[in-house]
C-alpha positions in Angstrom: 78.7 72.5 -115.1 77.5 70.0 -117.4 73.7 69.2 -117.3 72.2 65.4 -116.7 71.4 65.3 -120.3 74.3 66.3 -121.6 76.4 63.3 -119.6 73.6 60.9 -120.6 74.7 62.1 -124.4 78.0 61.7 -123.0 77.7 58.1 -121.6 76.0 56.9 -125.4 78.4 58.2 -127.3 81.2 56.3 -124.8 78.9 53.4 -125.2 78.5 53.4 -129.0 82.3 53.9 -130.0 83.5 51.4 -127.1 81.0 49.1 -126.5 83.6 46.2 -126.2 84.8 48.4 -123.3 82.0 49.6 -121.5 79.9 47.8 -119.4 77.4 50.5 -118.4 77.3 53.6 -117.2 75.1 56.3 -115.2 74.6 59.9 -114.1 73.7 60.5 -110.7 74.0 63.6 -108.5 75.1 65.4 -111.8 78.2 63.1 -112.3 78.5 60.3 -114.9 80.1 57.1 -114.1 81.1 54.4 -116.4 82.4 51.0 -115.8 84.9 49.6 -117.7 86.3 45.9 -118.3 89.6 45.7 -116.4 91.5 44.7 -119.6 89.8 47.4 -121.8 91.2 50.3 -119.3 94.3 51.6 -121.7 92.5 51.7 -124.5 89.2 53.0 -123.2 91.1 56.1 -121.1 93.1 56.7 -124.7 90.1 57.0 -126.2 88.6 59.6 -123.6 92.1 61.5 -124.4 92.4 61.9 -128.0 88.3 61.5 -129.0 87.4 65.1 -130.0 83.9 65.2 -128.5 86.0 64.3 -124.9 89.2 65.1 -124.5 89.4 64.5 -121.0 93.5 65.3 -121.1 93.8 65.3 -117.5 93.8 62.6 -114.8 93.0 64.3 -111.5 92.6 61.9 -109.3 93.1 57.6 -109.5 92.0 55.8 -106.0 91.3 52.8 -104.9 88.0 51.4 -102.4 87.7 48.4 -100.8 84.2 46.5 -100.9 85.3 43.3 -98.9 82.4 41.1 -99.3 82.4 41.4 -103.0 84.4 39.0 -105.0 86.1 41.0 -106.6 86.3 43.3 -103.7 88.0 46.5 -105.2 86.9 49.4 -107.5 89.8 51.4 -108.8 88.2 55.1 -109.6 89.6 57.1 -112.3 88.8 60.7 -111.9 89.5 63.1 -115.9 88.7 66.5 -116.3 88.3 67.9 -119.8 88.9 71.2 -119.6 88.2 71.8 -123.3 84.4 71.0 -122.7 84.4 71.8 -118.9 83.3 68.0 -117.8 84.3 65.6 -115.4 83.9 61.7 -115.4 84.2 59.0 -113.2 85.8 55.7 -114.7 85.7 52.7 -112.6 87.0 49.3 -113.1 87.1 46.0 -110.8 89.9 43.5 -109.5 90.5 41.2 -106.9 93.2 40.7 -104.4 95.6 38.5 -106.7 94.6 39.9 -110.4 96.7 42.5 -112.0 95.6 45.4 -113.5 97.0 47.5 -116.8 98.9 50.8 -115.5 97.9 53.6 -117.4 101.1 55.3 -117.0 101.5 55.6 -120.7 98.1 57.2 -121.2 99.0 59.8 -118.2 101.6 59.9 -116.4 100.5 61.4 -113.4 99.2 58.2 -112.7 102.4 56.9 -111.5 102.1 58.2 -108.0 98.2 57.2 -107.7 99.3 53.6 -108.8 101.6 53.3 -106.4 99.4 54.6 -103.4 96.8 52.1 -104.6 99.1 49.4 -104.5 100.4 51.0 -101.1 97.0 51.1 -99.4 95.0 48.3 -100.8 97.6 46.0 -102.4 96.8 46.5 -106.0 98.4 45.3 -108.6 99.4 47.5 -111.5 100.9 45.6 -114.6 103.7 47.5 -116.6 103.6 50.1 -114.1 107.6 51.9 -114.5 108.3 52.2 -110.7 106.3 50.4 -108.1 107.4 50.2 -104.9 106.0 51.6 -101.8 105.8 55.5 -101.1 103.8 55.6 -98.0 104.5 53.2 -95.7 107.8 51.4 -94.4 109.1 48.5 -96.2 108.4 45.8 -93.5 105.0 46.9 -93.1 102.9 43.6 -93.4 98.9 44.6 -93.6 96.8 46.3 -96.4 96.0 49.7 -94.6 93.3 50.9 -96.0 91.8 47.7 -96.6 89.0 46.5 -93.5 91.6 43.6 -93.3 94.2 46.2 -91.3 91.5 46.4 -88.3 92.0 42.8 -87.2 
């Protein structure tokens, strides 16, 4: 487990080699977070890959979350585990109902099936994603179901 100063280390040296990409970051709960510009994502998450002070070379987990009275009401989370330096980090980005986001396929693609539950549940648009059609629910189903638009 990675100590709070070694993720704060972490987070400067992300901000300092990407700082056209990062908009901030933080460690809380012993967990660093860093936001990223929505246009910056491939390039940013490439970086975490091949960088040899990360290599975060797997993406365990991609999910959206729904924050409804925000304008731009969704957080995609990327979840990477480097298992070369034993650390996890928490990348997050924000969109909007009708804005299209970059797939990351090409960067991992285990992402493919994330994408397409995100864009299954919440609506989210990937960009360039290879394959995205719905996986989850039928194909005449007409609400967002995990947004808090599917309760009325």
């Amino acid at each position: 487990m990675s100590s709070d100063a070694e993720l704060k280390n972490l987070g400067v040296h992300l901000l300092g080699k990407n700082s056209n990409s990062v908009i901030d970051y933080k460690v809380a709960y012993n967990e660093l977070t860093i936001n990223v510009r929505r246009d910056k994502i491939i390039s940013f998450l490439t970086f975490l890959r091949d960088d040899v002070n990360c290599k975060f070379i797997q993406l365990v987990d991609l999910c959206g979350v729904d924050y409804p009275e925000r304008e731009e009401r969704f957080d995609v989370v990327y979840h990477l585990l480097s298992m070369h330096h034993n650390k996890r980090i928490r990348v997050k980005i924000t969109t909007d109902e009708g804005t299209t986001i970059p797939s990351v396929c090409g960067v991992f693609p285990s992402a493919n099936w994330y994408e397409r539950e995100a864009w299954d549940m919440f609506g989210i648009l990937f960009s360039g994603h290879p394959n995205l059609y719905r996986i989850l629910l039928p194909p005449t189903w007409d609400c967002l179901l995990y947004t808090s638009d599917a309760a009325d």
